[in-house]
C-alpha positions in Angstrom: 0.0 0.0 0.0 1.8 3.6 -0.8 0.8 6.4 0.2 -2.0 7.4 -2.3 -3.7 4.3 -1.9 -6.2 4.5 0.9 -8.0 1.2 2.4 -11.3 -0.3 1.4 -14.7 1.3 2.8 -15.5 -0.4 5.9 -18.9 -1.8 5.9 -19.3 -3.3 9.1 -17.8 -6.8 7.8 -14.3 -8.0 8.5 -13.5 -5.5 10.7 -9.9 -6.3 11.9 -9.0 -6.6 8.2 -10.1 -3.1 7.7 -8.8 -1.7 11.4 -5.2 -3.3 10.7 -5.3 -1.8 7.0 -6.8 1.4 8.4 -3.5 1.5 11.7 -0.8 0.8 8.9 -2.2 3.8 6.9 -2.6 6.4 9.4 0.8 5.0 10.5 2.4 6.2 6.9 0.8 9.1 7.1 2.3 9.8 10.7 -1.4 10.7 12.2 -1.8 6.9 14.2 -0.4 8.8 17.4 -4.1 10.7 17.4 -5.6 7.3 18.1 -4.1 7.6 21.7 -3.3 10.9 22.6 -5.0 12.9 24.6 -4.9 16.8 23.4 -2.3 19.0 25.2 -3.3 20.8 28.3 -2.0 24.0 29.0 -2.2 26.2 32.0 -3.4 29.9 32.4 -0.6 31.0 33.4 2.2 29.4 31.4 5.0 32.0 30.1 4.5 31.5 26.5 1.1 31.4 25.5 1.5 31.9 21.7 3.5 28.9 21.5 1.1 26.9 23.7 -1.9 28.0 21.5 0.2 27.3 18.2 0.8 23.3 19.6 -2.7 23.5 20.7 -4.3 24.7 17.0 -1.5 21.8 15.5 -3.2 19.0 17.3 -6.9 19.9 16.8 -5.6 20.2 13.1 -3.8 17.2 13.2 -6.5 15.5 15.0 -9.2 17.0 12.0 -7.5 15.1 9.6 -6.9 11.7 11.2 -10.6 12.0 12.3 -11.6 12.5 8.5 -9.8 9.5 7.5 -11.2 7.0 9.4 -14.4 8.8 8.6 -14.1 8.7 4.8 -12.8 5.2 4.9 -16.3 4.3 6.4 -19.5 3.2 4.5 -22.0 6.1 4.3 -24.2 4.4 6.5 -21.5 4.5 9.1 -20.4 8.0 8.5 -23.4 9.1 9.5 -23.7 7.5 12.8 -19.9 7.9 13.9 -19.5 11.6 12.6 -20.6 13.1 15.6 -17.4 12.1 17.4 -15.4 14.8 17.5 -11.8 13.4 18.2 -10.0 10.7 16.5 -9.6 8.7 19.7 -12.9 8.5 20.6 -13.8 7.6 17.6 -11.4 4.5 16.8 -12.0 3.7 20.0 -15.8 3.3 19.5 -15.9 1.7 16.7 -13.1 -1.3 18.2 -15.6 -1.3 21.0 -18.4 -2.1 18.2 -17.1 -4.3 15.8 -14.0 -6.1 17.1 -16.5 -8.1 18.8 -18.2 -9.0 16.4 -15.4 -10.2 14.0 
């Protein structure tokens, strides 16, 4: 798989194909660490608060685009239920929590 190639839609069947397919992906495109991390927390009263807000802007960015491609990799029907989850994390997570089950 190269970089332009993105993973079949996920359609609620073989779902550790598609979540292993889906890991090494994100992986390539560096974004797999948003499946884990929590967003950085900052203080009020920390020194440098430009810097702090320009890490904080990077990750909700970061974690925009990681979110969207697990999104778009799912079948329309699925987009529509899981889209209201609004970090990357929760929403890989949910989804394991659904279907790996079920596999």
């Amino acid at each position: 798989m190269n970089r332009n190639e993105k993973p079949a839609k996920f359609t609620t069947k073989n779902f550790k194909t598609w979540q292993q397919k889906m890991l090494f992906y994100l992986t390539m495109l560096n974004m797999a660490k948003f499946l884990k991390d929590d967003p950085p927390i900052f203080r009020e009263d920390e020194e440098d608060t430009i810097t702090s807000f320009n890490i904080a802007e990077a990750w909700n960015n970061s974690n925009f685009l990681c979110r969207n491609y697990i999104l778009n990799s799912l079948s329309d029907e699925l987009y529509d239920v899981y889209s209201i989850k609004k970090r990357a994390e929760e929403l890989w997570e949910l989804l394991d929590h659904k279907y790996k089950r079920n596999s």
